[in-house]
LODRENFI-964158 format. One record per atom (N, C-alpha, C): residue number from 1; residue in three letters; atom name; x, y, z. Coordinates in steps of 0.05 Angstrom, whole numbers, plus 32768, in hexadecimal, padded with zeros to 4 digits. Atoms other than C-alpha are relative to their C-alpha. Example, Ala and Ser with C-alpha at 12.3 -4.5 7.8 and 13.67 -1.06 7.14 Angstrom:
REM residues 2
     n   res   atom   east   north     up
     1   ALA      N   8012    7FE8   8000
     1   ALA     CA   80F6    7FA6   809C
     1   ALA      C   8012    8018   8000
     2   SER      N   7FF0    7FE8   7FFF
     2   SER     CA   8111    7FEB   808F
     2   SER      C   7FF1    8016   800E
REM end
This chain:
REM residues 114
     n   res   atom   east   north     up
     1   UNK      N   7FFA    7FF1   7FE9
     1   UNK     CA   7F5A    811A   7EBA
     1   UNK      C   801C    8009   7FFF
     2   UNK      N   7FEC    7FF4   7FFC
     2   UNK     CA   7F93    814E   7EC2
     2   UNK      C   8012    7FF5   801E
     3   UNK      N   7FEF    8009   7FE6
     3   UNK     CA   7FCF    813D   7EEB
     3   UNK      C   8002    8014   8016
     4   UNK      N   7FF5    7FE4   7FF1
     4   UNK     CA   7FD9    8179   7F21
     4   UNK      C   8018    8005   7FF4
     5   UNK      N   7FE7    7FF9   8008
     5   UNK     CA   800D    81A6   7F11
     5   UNK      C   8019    7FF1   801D
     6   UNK      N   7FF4    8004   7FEB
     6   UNK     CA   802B    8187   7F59
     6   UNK      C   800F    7FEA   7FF8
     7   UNK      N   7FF8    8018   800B
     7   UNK     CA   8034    8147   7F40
     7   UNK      C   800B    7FF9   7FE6
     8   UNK      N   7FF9    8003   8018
     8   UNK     CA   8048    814B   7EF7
     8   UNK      C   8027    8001   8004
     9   UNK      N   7FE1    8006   8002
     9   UNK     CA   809F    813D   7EF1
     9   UNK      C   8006    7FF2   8025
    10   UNK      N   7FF8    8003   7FE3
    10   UNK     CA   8097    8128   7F43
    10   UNK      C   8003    7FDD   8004
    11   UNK      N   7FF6    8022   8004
    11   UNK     CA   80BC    80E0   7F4D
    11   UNK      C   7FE7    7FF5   8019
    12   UNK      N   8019    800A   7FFE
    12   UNK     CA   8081    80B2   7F68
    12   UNK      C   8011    7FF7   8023
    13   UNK      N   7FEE    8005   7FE4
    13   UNK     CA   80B5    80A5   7FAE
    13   UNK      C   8001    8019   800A
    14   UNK      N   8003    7FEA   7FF9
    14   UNK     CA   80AE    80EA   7FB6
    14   UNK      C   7FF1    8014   8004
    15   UNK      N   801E    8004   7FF4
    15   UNK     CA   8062    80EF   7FB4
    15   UNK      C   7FF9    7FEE   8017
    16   UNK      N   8012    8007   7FE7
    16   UNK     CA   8057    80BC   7FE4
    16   UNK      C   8016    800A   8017
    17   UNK      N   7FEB    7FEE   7FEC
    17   UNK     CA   8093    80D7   8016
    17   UNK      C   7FF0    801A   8008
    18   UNK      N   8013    7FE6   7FFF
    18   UNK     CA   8067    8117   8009
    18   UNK      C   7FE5    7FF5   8010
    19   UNK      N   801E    8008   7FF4
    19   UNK     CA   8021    80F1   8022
    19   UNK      C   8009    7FF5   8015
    20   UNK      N   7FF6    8015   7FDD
    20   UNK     CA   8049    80C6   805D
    20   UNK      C   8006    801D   8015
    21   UNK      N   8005    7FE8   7FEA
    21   UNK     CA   8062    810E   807C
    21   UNK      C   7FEC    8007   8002
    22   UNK      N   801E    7FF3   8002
    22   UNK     CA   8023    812E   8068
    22   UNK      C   7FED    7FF3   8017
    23   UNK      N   800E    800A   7FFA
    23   UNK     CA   7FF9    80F9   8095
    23   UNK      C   801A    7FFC   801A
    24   UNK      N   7FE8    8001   7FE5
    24   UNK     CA   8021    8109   80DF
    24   UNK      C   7FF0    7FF0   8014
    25   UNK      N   8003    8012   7FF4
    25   UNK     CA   8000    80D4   80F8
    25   UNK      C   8000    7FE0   8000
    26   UNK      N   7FF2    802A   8006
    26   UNK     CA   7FF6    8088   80FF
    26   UNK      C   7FFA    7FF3   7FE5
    27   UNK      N   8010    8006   8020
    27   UNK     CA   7FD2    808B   80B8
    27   UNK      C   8023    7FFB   7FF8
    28   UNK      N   7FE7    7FF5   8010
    28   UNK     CA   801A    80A5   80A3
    28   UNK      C   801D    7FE5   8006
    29   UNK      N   7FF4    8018   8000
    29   UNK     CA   803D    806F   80C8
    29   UNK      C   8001    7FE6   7FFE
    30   UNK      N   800D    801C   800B
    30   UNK     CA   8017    8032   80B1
    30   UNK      C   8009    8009   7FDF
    31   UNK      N   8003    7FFA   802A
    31   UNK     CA   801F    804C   8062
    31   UNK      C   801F    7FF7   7FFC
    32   UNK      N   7FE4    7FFA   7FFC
    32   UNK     CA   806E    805A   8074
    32   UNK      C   8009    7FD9   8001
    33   UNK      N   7FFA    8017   7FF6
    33   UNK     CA   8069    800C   8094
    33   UNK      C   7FF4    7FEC   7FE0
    34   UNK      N   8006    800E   8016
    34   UNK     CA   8047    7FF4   8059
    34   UNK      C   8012    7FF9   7FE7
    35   UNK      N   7FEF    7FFD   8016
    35   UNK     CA   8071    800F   8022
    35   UNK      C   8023    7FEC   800B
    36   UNK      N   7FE4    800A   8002
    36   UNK     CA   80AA    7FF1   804A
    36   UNK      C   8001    7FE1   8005
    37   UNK      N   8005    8023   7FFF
    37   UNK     CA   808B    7FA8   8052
    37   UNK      C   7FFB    7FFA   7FDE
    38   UNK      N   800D    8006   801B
    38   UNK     CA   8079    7FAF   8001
    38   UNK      C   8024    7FF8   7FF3
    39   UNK      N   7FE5    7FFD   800C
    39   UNK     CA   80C8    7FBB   7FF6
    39   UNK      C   8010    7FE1   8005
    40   UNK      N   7FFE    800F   7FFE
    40   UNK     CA   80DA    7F8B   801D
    40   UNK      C   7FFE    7FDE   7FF7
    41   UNK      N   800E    801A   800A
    41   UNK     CA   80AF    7F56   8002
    41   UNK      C   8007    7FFA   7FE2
    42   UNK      N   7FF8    7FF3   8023
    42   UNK     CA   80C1    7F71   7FBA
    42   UNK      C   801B    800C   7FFB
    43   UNK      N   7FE9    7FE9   7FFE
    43   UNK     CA   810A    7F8C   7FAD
    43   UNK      C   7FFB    8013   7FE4
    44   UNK      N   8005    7FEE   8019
    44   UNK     CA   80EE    7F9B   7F60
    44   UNK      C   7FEC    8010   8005
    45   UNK      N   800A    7FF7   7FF7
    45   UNK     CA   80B5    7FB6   7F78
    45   UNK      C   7FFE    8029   7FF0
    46   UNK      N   7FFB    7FE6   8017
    46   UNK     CA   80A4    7FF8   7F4A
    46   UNK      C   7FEB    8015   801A
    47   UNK      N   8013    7FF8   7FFA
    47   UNK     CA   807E    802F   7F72
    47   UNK      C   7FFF    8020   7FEC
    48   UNK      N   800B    7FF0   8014
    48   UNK     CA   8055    8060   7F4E
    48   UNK      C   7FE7    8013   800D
    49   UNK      N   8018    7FEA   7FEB
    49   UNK     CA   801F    8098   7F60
    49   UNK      C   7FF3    8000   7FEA
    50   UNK      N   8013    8004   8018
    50   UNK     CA   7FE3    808E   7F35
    50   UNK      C   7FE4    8007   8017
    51   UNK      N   8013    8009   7FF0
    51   UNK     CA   7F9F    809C   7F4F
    51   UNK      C   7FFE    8018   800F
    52   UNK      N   8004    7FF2   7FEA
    52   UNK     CA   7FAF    80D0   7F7F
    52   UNK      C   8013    7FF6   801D
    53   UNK      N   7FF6    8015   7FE9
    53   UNK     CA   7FD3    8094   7FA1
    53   UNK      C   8015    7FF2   8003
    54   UNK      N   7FDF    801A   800B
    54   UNK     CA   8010    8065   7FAD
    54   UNK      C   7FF8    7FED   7FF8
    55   UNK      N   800D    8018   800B
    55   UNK     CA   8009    802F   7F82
    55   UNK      C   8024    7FF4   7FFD
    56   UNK      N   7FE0    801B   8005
    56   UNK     CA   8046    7FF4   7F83
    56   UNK      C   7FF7    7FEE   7FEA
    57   UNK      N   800C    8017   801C
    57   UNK     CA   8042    7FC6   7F42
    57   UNK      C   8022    7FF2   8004
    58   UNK      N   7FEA    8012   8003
    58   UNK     CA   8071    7F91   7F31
    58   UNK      C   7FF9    7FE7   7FEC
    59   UNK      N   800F    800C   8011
    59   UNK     CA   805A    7F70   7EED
    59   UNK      C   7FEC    8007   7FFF
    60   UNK      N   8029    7FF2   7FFC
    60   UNK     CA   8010    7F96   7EF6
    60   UNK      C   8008    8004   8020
    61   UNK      N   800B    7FF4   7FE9
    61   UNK     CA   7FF7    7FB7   7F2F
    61   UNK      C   8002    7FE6   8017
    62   UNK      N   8003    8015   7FE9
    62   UNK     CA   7FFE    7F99   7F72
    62   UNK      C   7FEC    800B   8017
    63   UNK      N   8019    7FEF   7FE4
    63   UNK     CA   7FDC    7FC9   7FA6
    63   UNK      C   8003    801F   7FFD
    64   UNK      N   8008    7FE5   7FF8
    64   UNK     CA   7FC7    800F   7FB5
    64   UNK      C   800D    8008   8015
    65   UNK      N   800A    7FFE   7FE6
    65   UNK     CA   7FCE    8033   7FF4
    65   UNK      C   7FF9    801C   8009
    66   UNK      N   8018    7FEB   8000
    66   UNK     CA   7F97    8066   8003
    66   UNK      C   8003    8001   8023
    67   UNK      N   8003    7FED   7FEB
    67   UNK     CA   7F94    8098   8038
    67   UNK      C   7FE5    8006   800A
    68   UNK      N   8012    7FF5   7FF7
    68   UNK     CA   7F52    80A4   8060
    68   UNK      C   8000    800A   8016
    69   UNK      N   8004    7FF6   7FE7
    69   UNK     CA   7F35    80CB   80A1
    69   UNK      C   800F    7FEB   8016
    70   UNK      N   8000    801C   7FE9
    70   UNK     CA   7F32    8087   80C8
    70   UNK      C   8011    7FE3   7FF0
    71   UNK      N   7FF9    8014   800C
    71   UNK     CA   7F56    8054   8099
    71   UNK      C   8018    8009   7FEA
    72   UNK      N   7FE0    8002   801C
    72   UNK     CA   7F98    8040   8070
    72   UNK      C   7FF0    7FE7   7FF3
    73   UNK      N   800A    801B   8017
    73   UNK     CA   7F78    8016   8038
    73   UNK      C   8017    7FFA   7FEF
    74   UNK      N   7FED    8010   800F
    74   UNK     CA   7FA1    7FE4   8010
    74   UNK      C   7FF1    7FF2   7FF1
    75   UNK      N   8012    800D   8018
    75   UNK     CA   7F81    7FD1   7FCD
    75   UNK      C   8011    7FEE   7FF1
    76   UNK      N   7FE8    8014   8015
    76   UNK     CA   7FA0    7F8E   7FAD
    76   UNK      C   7FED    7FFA   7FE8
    77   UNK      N   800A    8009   8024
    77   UNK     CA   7F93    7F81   7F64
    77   UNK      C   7FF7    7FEB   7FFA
    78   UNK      N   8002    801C   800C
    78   UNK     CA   7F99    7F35   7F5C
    78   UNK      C   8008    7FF6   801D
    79   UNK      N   7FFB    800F   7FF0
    79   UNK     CA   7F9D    7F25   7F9F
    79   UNK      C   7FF0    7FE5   8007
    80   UNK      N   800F    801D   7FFC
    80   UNK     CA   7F6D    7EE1   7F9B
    80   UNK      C   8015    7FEE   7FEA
    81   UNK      N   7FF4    801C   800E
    81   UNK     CA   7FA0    7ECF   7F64
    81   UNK      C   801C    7FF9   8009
    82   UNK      N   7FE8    8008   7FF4
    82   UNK     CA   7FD7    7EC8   7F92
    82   UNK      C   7FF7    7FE2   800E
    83   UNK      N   8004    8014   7FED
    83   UNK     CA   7FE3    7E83   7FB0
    83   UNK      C   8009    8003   8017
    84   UNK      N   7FFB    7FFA   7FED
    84   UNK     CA   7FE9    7E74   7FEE
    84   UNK      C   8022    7FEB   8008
    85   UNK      N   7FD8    8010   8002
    85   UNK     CA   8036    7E5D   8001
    85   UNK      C   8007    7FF7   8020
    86   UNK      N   7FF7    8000   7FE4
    86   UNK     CA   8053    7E46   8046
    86   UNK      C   801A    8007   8004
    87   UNK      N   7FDF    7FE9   8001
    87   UNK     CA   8093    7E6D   8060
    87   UNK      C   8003    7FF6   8022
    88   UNK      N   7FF0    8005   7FE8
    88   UNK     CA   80C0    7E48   8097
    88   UNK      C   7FE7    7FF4   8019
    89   UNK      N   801B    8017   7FF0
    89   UNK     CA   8084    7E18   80B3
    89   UNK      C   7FEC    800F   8008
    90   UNK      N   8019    7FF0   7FFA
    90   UNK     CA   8055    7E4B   80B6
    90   UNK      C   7FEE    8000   7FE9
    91   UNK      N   8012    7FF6   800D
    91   UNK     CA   8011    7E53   8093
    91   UNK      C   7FFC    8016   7FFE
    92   UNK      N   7FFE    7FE9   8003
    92   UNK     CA   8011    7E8E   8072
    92   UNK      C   7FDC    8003   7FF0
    93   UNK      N   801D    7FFC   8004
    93   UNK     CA   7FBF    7EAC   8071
    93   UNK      C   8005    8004   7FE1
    94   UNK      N   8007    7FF3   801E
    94   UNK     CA   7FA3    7EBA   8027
    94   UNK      C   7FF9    8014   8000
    95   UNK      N   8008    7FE4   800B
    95   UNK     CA   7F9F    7EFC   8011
    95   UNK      C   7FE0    8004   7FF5
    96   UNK      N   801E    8005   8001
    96   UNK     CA   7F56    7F13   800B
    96   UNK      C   8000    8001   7FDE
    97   UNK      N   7FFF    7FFB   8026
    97   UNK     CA   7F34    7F13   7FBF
    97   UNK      C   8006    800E   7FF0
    98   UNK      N   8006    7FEF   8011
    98   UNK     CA   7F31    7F38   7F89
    98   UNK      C   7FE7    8012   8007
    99   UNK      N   8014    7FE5   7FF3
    99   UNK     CA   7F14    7F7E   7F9B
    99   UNK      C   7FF6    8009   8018
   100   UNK      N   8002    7FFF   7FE8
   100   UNK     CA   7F1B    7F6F   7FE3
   100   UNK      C   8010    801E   8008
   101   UNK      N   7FF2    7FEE   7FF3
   101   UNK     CA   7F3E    7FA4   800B
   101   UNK      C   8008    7FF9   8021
   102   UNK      N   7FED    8000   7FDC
   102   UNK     CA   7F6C    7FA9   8053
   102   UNK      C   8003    8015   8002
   103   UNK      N   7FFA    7FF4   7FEA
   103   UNK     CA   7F61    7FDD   807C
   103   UNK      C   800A    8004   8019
   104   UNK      N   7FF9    7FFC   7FE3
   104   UNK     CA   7F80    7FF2   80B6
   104   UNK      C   7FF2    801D   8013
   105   UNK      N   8015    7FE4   7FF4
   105   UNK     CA   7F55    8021   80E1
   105   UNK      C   800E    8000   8019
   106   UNK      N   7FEC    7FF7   7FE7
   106   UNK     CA   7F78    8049   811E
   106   UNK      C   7FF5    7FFF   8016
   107   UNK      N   8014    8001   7FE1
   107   UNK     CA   7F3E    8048   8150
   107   UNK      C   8001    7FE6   8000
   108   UNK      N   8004    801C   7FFF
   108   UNK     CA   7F4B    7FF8   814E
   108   UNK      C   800E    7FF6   801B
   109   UNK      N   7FE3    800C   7FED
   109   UNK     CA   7F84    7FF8   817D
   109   UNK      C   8016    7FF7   7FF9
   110   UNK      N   7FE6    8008   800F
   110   UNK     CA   7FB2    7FDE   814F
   110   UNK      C   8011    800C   7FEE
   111   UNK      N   7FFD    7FEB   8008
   111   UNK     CA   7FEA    7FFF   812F
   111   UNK      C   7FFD    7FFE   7FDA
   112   UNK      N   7FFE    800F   801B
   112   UNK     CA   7FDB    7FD9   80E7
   112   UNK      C   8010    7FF0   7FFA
   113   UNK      N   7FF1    8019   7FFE
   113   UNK     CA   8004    7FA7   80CE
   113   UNK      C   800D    7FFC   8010
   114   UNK      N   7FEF    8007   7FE3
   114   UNK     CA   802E    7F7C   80F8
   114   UNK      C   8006    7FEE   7FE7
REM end
């Protein structure tokens, strides 16, 4: 598969910056909120546009994050092979399996992560 000519020399922070305006709504500000909880969580944190899509890696692929009508999908790679850790006396949930996915859908009421 050919790259678009849109995308070929275009820095991968400057594709998704391009899909976060592009999506002037809450799709756009869940993606925006994402990328900035991924940074966060990650300072090495590599992001890349593969796919069509933002993809963050850091030693291999870590997650996706896909644009739909009704949904911000977040595809994790090896998320069953993360353990689960506790942070400041809290139980921190397990990340779903391998080939699971997290959606956030806008007709929910919620604005996606928290």
């Amino acid at each position: 598969m050919k790259k678009s000519a849109a995308t070929v020399g275009e820095s991968p922070s400057r594709l998704i910056d391009a899909r976060i305006q592009g999506l002037d709504d809450w799709r756009g500000k869940t993606l925006a909120r994402v990328r900035t909880l991924i940074k966060q969580a990650d300072h090495e944190v590599a992001k890349e546009w593969k796919w069509s899509v933002p993809v963050w890696s850091h030693d291999g692929l870590i997650c996706t994050g896909e644009t739909y009508k009704s949904a911000v999908k977040l595809t994790f790679a090896r998320g069953a092979s993360l353990a689960p850790k506790r942070s400041a006396g809290r139980r921190v949930r397990r990340v779903a399996p391998i080939g699971r996915r997290r959606s956030m859908r806008g007709n929910e009421g919620r604005s996606g992560l928290t």
